[in-house]
N, C-alpha and C positions, 0 to 999 in steps of 0.2 A: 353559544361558543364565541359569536361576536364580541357577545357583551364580556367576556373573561378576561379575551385577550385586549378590549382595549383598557380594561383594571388594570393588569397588566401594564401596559404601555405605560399608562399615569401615574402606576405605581412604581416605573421602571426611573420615569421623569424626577417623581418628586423623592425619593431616596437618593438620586446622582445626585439634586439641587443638595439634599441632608448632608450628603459626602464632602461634596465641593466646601458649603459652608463648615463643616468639621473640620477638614484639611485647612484651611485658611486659619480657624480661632487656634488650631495646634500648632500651625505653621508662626503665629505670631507669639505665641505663648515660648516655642521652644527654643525661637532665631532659627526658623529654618528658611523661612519664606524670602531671604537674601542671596537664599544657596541655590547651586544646580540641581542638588538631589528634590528640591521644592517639587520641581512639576510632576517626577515620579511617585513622590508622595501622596499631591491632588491627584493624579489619575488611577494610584493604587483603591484609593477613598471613592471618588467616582465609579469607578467598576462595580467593586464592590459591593457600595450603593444600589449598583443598575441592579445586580445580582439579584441581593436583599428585594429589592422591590417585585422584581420579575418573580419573582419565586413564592412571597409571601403575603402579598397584595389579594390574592382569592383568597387565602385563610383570615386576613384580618377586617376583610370588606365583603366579602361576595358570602362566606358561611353565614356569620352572625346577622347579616341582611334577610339571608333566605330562612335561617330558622326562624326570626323574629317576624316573617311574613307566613313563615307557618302555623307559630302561634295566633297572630290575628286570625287565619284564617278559620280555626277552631273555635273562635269569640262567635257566638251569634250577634248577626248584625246588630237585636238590639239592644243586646248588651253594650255597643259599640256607640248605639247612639244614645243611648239613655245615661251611658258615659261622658259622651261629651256634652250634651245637654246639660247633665246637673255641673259640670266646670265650670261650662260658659257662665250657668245662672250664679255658682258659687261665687267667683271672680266678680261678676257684675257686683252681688251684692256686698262686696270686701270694701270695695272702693271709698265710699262713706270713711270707714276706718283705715282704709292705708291713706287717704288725704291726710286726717289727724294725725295716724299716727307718721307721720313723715317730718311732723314737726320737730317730735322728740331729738333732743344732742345726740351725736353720734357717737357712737354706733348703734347705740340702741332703736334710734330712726330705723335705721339700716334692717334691723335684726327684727323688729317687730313688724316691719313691712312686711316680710317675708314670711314670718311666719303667720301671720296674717290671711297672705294670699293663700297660701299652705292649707290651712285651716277650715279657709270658706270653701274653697276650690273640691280637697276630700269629702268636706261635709254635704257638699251639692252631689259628685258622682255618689257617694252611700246613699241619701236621700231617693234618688233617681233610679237607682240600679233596684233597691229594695223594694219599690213602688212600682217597677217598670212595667206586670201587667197593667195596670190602670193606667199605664201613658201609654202604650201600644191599644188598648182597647181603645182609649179616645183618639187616637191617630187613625186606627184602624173604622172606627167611625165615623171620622171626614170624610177620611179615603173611601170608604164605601159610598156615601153621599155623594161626592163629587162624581165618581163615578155610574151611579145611577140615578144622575142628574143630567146626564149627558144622553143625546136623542140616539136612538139603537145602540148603545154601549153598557154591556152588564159583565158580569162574572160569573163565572159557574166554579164550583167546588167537587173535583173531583175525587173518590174513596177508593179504596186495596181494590176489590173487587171488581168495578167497572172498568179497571185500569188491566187487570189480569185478561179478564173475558175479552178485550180485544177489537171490538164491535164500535166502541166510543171514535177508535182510528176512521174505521169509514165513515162514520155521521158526522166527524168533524170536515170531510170533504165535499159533503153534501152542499154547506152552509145554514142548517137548521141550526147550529148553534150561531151566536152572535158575540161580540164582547173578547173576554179574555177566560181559559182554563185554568185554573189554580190548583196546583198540584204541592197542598203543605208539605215543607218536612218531613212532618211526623209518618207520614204518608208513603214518601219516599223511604224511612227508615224502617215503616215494615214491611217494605217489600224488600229491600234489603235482607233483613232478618228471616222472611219467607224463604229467598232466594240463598242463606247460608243452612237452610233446616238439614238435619241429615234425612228425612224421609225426602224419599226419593222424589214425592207425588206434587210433596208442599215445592221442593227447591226446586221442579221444573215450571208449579204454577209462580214461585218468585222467579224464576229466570223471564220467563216471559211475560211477564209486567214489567220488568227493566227492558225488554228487547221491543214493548209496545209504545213503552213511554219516550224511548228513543226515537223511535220511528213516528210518534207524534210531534217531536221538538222537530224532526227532519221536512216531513212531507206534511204536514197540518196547515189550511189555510188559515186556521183561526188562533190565532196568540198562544202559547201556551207558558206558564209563568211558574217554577218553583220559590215559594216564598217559603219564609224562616218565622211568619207572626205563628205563636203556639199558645197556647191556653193549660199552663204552668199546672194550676191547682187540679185535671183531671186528668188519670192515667191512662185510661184507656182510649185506642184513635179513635173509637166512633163514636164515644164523648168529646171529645176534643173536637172534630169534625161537626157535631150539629154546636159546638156554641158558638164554633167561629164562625159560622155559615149565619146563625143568630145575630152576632157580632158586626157581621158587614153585610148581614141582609144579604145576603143571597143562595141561590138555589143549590142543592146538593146532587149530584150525577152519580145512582149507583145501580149495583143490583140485587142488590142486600137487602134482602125483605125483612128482615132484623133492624137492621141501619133504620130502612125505609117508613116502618110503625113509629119506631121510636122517633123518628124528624118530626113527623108528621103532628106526634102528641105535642109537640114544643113548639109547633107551630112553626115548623120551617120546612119551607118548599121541597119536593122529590121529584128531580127528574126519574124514572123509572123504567131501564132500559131494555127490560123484559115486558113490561107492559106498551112501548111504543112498540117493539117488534111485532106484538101480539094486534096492535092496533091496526099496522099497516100489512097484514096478513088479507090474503085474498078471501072476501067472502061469497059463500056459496049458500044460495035458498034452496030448500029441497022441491026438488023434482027438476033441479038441475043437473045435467052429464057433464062429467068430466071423464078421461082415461087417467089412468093408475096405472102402478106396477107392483104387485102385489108380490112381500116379500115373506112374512112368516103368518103361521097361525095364531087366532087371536085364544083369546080366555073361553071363549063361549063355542060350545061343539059346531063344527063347522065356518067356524069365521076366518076369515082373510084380514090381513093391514100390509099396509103398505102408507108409504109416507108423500106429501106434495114437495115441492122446491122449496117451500120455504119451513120444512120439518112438522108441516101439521099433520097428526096419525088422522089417518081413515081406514075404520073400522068394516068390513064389506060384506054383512051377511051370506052366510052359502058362499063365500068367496073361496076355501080352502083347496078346492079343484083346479083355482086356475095361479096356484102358487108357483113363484118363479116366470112369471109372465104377464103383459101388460093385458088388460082389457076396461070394457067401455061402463060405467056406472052410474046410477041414479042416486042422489042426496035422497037422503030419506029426514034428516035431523041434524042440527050442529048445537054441540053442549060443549059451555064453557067454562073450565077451570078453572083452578088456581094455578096448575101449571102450564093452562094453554087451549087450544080451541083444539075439539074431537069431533070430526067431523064421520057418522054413522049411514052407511049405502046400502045398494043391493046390486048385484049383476044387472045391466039394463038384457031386456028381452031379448029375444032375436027377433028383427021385423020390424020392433018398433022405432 
């Protein structure tokens, strides 16, 4: 609002300055500028002016400014820089020829300089913009360098899934992560797209990977970065994701056991957020007691389950008696999954 009304103002300035100077070049044009009626004339023109500017100065300055900031804004960055890159280069390399030709009689000097510059200048951004995977991929592999050249400083890549599930927010509080979070575009736009699904299921797990990712940019001690490098020639995010994770060497954060094979065969690192949980899960040797709270019957006649704090099921032979209530247990076995550790009891004795 500040910035309008001082357009405004400037615009209100430099139309009175337009009027005054009109009134004057009329005034000597007409004979009037010797008369009384003169200064009524200047300050009809002046007003006027103030009007004209006061009125018209956001439409001819403050619109075309903010559209044309809207369109940049829709340019990917590297389309922006792979733009001006191939100018710069173009221009540099004109030079040779606009010195010669500057020789030439005029105007032809004149005209051929320019077009010239013209020439080299188009021909650099086309060159550049057409090519521009191959100059973000080697930009992109500096940048990874440099930065994993640096003592505790890396990057992690993070995917739709580990972002939805929620879990990645508290481990970044922790500080087991180090470096900076990368959170591509492409990444951001399918959660996006999750988040507009008409099924009810998909648009509330897209809601809440934008209401986590938020909350990571807010309360995260560890960096968190959306960047715009993408990998043009593959359609799908979780191709796109392992070649850039390829690309700048570093590690991928999901929990997409899909995602997760597939890195792995291409040789790229998997943080894997179901298998650290499972890691740091409390272990128990049999012929250890724990208490439980036993909540429904298992598959096998007579068996109890009931779950620990941290969601591992235990299985409790003969347990179905003491359903809906806590009691005391002996490990008998712990068998581990693919989806997780099951831990197998029995009632501990009375007595013992």
């Amino acid at each position: 609002m500040r910035l309008e009304l001082m357009v405004r103002l400037i615009g209100m300035i430099f139309f009175s300055a337009l009027g005054w100077l009109l009134a004057d070049f009329l005034g000597k044009k007409t004979g009037l500028i010797d008369t009384p009626s003169y200064i009524r004339y200047i300050l009809s023109l002046i007003l006027a002016g103030a009007a004209l500017g006061l009125l018209t100065t956001p439409w001819l300055i403050l619109r075309p400014f903010r559209w044309f900031r809207g369109q940049i804004k829709q340019i990917p960055v590297r389309h922006l820089l792979a733009g001006v890159l191939g100018l710069a280069i173009g221009l540099v390399i004109s030079l040779p020829f606009s010195f010669a030709l500057s020789r030439l009689p005029t105007p032809w000097g004149t005209v051929t300089l320019l077009i010239s510059s013209l020439l080299f200048g188009s021909l650099g951004v086309a060159v550049l913009v057409i090519r521009e995977e191959d100059l973000m991929g080697i930009i992109g592999s500096r940048f990874s360098k440099e930065i994993l050249s640096r003592p505790n400083s890396r990057s992690v890549l993070l995917d739709t899934s580990v972002i939805i599930d929620g879990r990645i927010a508290d481990i970044s509080q922790t500080g087991f992560i180090e470096g900076t979070m990368l959170v591509p575009r492409f990444i951001l736009d399918e959660l996006q797209y999750i988040a507009d699904s008409p099924d009810t299921l998909r648009r509330n797990r897209g809601r809440r990977g934008l209401d986590m990712l938020n909350k990571l940019q807010k309360e995260s001690i560890v960096p968190i970065r959306i960047t715009d490098m993408d990998v043009e020639d593959i359609k799908d995010a979780d191709g796109k994701l392992v070649k850039l994770a390829k690309t700048l060497r570093c590690p991928i954060v999901t929990n997409d056991y899909n995602l997760n094979r597939v890195a792995e065969l291409q040789g790229v690192r998997v943080l894997n957020i179901n298998e650290l949980a499972n890691a740091v899960k409390a272990v128990y040797l049999p012929g250890e007691s724990l208490r439980i709270h036993i909540l429904q019957e298992g598959k096998e006649p007579g068996q109890g389950v009931g779950y620990l704090d941290d969601g591992t099921m235990v299985v409790v032979e003969n347990g179905r008696q003491y359903i809906g209530s806590s009691t005391n247990i002996v490990v008998t076995r712990v068998l581990q999954t693919v989806a997780g550790r099951m831990i197998f009891a029995h009632p501990e004795e009375k007595g013992s």
